[in-house]
N, C-alpha and C positions, 0 to 999 in steps of 0.2 A: 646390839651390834648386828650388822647385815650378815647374812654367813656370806662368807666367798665361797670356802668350801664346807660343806657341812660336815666333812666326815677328822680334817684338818686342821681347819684353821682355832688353834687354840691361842690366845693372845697372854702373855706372859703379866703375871702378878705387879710385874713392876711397869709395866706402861702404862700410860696417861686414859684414863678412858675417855674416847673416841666423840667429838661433838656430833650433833647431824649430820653435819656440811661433812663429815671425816670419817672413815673406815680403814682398817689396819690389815693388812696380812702381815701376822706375827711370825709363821716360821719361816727361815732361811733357805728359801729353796736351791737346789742345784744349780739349772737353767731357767731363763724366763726367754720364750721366743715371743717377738714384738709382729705380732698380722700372721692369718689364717689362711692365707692365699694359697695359691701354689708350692711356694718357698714355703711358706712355715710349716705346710704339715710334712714337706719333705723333710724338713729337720728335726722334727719332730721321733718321725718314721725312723730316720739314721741314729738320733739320739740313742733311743729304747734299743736299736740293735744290736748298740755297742756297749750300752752302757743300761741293762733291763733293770736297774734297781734305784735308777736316776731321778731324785724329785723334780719335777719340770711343772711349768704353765703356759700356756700360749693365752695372749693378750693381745684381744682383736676390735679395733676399732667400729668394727660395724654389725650388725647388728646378725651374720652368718659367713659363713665362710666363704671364700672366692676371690676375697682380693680384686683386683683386677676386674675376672670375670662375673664379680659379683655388680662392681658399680658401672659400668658401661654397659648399658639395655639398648643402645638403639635399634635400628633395624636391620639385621643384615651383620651384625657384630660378630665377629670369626679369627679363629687364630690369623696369624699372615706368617706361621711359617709351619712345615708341617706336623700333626697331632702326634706321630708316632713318637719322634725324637723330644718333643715339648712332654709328655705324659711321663710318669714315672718310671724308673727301670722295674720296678718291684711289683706293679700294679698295671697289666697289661690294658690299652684301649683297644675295647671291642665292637665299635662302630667301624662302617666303612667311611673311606671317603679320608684322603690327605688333608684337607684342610675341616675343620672342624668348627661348629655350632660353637658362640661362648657359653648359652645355658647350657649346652652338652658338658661342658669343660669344666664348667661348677660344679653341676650334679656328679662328675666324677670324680673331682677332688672332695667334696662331700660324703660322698662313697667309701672314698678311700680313708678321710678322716673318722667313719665308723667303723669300717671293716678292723682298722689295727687298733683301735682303743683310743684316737687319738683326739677325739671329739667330747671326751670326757672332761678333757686336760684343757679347754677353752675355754676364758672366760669373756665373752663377749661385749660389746657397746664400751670399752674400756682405754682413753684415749691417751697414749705414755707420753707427758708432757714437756718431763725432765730426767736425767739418770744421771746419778752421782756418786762416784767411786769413791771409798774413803778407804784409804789405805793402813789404817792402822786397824779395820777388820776386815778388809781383801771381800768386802763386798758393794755391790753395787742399790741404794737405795733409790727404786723408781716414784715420782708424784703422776698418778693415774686421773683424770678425771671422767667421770662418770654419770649421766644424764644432762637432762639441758633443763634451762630455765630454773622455776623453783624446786625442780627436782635434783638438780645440779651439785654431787658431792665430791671428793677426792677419796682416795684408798691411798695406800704407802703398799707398797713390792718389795721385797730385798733377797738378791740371790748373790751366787758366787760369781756365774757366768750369761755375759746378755747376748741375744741373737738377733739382730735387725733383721726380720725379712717383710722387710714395707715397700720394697721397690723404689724406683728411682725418681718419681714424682709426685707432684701436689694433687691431692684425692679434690682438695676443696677451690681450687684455682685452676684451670687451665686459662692456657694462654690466648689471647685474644686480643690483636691487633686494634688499636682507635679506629674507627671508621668513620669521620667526616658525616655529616649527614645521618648518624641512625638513629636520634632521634626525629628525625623528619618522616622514618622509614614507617606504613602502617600496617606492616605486618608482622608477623611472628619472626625473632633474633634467636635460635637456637643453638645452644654447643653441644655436639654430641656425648662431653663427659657429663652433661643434666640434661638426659634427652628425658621431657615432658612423656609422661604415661599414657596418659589421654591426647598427643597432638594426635590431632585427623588432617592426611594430606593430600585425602581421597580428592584428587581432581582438581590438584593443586597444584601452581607454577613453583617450584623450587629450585633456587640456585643454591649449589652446596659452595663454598668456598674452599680449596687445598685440592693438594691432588696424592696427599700420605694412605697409608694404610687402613685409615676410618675413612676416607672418603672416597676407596676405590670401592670398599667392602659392603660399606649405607648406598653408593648410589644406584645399584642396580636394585635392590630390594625396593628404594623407594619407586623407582620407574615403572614399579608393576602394578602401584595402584595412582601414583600422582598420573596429572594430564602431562606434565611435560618436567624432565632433571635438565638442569643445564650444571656442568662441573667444570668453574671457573679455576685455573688454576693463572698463578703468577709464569710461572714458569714450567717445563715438563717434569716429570720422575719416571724412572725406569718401572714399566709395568709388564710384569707375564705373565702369560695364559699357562696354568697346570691344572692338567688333568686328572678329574677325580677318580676315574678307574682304576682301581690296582690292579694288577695279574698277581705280582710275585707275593705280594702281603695272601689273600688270600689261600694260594697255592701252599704257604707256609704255616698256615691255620690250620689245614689240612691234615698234615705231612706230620708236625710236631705238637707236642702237650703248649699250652697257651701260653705258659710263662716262656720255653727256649724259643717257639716262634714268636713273641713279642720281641722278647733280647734282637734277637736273629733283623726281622725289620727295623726294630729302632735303630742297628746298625747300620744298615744298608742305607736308611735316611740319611742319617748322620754322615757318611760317606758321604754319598751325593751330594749331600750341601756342601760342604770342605772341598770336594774337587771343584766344583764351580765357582767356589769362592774364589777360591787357589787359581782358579784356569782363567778366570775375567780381571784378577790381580795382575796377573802375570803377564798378560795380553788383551790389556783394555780392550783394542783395537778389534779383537776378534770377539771379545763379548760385548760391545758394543753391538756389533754386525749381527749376531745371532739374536740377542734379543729384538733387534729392530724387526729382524727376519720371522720371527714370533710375531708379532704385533701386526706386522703387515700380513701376513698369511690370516688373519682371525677378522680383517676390515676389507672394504670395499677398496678394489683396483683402482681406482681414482682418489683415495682418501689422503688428504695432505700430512701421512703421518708425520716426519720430517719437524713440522708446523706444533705439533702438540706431544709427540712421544719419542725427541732427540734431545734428551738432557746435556747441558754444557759439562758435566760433571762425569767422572768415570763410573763402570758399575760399583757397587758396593762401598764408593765413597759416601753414599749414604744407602739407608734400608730400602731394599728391593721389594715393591708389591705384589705379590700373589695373587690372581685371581683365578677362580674355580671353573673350569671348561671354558673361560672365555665369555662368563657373564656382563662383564662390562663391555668388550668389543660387539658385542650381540646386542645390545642395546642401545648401543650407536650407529649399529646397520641398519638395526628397525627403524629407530629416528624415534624411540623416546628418551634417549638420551643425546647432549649433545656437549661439546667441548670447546671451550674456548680458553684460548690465552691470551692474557689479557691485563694490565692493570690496574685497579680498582679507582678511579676520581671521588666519588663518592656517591653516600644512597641518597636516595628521593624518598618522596611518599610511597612511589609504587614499585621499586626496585633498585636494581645497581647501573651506576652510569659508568661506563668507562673511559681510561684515556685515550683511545683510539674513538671516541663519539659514541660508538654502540651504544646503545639502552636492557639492559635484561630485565622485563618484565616479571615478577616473582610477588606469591603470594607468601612464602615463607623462604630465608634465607638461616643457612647452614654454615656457622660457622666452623668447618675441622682445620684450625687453622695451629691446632699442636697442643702442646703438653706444657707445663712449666716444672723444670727439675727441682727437685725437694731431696737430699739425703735423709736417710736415716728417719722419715718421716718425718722430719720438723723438729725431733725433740732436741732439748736443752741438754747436751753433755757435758760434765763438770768433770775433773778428778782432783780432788783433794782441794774444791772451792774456785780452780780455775777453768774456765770455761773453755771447751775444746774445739778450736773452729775446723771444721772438717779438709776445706782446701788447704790447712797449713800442714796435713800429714801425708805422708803418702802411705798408699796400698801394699801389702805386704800379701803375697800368696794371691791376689785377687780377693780378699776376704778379712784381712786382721790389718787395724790401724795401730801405726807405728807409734808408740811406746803408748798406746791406752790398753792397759790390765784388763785382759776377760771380756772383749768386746770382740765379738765380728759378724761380717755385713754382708747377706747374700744379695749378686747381683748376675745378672746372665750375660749371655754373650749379644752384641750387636749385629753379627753376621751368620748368626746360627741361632736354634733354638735356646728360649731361657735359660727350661728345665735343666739341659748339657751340663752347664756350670754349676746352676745350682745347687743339684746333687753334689756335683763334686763339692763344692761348699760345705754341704749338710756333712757328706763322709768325713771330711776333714776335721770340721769342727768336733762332731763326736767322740774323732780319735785322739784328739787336745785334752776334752774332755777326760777321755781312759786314762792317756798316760799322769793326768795333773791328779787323779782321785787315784791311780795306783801309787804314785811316787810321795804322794801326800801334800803335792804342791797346791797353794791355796792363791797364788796365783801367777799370769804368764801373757809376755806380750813381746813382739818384734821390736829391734830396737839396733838403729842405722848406723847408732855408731858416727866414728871421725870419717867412716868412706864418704867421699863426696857424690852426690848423685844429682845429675838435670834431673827438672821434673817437667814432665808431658802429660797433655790429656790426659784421663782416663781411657776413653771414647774416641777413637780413629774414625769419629765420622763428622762429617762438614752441616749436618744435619740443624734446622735453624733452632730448635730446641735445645741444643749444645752450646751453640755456639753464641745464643742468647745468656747463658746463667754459666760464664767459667769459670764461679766459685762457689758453685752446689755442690760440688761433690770433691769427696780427697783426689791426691794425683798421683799419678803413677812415675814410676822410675824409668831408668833406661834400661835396664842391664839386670840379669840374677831374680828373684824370687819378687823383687821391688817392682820391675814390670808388668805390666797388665797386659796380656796378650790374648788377644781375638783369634785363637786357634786352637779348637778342641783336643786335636790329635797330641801336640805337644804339650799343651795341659793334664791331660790325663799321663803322659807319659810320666813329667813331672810329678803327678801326685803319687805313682806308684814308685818314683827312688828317691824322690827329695824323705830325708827324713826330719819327725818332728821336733828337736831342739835345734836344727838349724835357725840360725841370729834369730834367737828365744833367750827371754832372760825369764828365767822357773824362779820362784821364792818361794815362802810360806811366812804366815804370821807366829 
């Protein structure tokens, strides 16, 4: 047998010994967290604080940690909303600069998965296929598989409680629109979720397609060495210039020991984004006018913004792009960037033809044309042999599905950073955890009852990745703990007096 754990994994006299294809973790662990990303080692982190004697594993699909930040390489790849508030409350970010590096953003969740011990408890390249609740032992048995090809075996998992923090989409599928014509195209078809290690686009015509948060963030990087970017977009998205200068983070570095002035900034972020959220919500009309007013002060006096950067849509009815000092409006003043709107006819050999006649000459096209939503990473949820479809439950707390035993699912906020919710997720669950291992409870799950309840979106945003897949993910309620709401302040408020047996049904075996 392979060890999993070498110090651990002891396999019981009475199981089957293990073919090649098959590997066992024998003992019962506490918690199993599902991805190493951001999310998981927050949970992790929360777990241990609460609960320091908790047997736990984090079981990570790829081959190091980062999640996220691990599988998107392109160029120019960066948070889109700012690092203070996205970073851990427990683990201060000691770089400058609001918006952040992704390799930065790895190596610091990397960081952070050594510093507390938490990078012991990972076991890597490990992909959870299926998980299976059986209720007459209140635990969850997971089928893992592990390498490829002839190397290619399964392991078995079994704990009390599972933690999904896989994020909200497909690692292996992004989304990608038919394109008429690409195989006629003869040049390089790129998606920035498998962006090529070796492309060279030194001196090269590229048109990126989208105009989301990978393709405001790739195209100024690539303009600095391609001959010419052109970023085709269907339609506008709201885009603004924020400045990487801080004064006040700084000044608070200074003044206070690392950990209170990190607290101290990540608050301040955090505020900021809520008010602007809350003030462009409230008064489309006025944040409309300001952002424009941004956009226009960073381009040329004659520039048709109107034409490329006046979305039919309100702020924050979908995600708002960030860019750093104004790198992409600087790049279109120089004139190595350029924008058009436009709609695609189809490729040629030598580029994109549009339906207004244009021709865009390109040696390499880009497609950032979105994401495709995945819950739960894909895996197979059963309990008790029947299979659990995610859209037919709703959300409980933002985090626990209604009536599945010992399951919950970290997911962030849409209009603020991830990490916000996520933590709060991590805290929660942990304290689920305390009170079901003090009371003896073996296991615990939300449960709706006769109250009737509409079910809405998850996700308040008109965003075409949403609104392509509305049955990836569970759905939210209207009203009470069942709604999912996009507001940190009243979230947290909530987590500090909701208490935990509220519509909780506690058992034991």
């Amino acid at each position: 047998m392979t060890e999993i754990d070498a110090t651990d994994a002891i396999r019981s006299a009475n199981d089957p010994e293990p073919s090649s294809s098959s590997e066992t973790e024998s003992r019962l662990l506490d918690v199993i967290i599902i991805g190493a990303g951001l999310s998981g080692i927050d949970c992790a982190y929360r777990l241990r604080e609460q609960n320091p004697d908790a047997d736990y594993l984090i079981l990570e699909r790829r081959a190091r940690v980062g999640g996220t930040w691990d599988l998107f390489r392109y160029p120019g790849v960066r948070s889109d909303s700012d690092i203070y508030s996205l970073s851990y409350p427990f683990e201060p970010w000691r770089k400058p600069g609001a918006l952040a590096e992704g390799a930065d953003i790895r190596k610091y969740i990397e960081h952070t998965a050594h510093k507390y011990g938490i990078a012991d408890q990972i076991r890597f390249e490990r992909h959870v296929l299926t998980a299976d609740w059986d209720s007459s032992t209140d635990t969850w048995t997971l089928g893992v598989e592990v390498g490829e090809g002839a190397d290619e075996r399964t392991e078995t998992y079994r704990c009390r409680f599972l933690l999904f923090a896989t994020g909200y989409y497909d690692y292996d599928q992004p989304y990608t629109p038919r394109f008429a014509g690409a195989e006629d195209f003869t040049g390089q078809i790129i998606h920035p979720q498998h962006w090529p290690e070796d492309l060279d686009y030194r001196g090269k015509r590229v048109v990126v397609i989208g105009s989301g948060a990978t393709a405001v963030s790739l195209i100024p990087n690539l303009a600095a060495d391609a001959a010419h970017v052109t970023m085709l977009q269907r339609s506008p998205s709201y885009i603004f210039s924020s400045k990487q200068k801080a004064y006040l983070a700084p000044a608070l570095k200074k003044l206070l020991p690392p950990a209170a002035a990190h607290r101290a900034i990540r608050l301040r972020y955090a505020t900021q984004t809520a008010a602007i959220v809350h003030l462009t919500h409230r008064f489309p009309k006025l944040g409309r006018k300001l952002i424009r007013a941004n956009v226009a002060a960073n381009l040329p006096d004659d520039y048709p913004v109107d034409v490329h950067f006046n979305p039919s849509y309100n702020p924050w009815d979908q995600r708002m792009c960030l860019v750093p000092d104004a790198d992409l409006f600087n790049g279109i003043t120089e004139g190595s960037i350029e924008m058009v709107t436009d709609h695609i006819d189809r490729f040629d050999e030598t580029g994109v033809r549009l339906t207004s006649g244009r021709h865009l000459d390109a040696d390499i096209i880009v497609t950032a044309t979105g994401l495709q939503l995945l819950g739960f990473g894909g895996t197979r949820l059963r309990v008790d042999g029947d299979e659990v479809k995610p859209h037919d439950r709703f959300v409980f707390k933002s985090h626990l599905l209604e009536d599945v035993p010992n399951l919950a699912w970290s997911v962030g906020y849409t209009n603020a950073s991830w990490t916000l919710r996520a933590d709060m997720t991590a805290r929660s669950v942990a304290a689920l955890v305390k009170y079901m291992r003090e009371n003896g409870y073996t296991h615990a799950y939300p449960h709706l009852g006769s109250e009737p309840m509409t079910a809405q979106p998850l996700w308040d945003l008109k965003a075409g990745y949403v609104e392509r897949s509305p049955d990836a993910l569970p759905k939210s309620g209207t009203h009470g703990h069942w709604k999912v709401r996009h507001n940190y302040y009243r979230d947290a408020l909530d987590h500090r007096i909701s208490k935990i047996d509220d519509s909780m049904v506690f058992g034991r075996i």
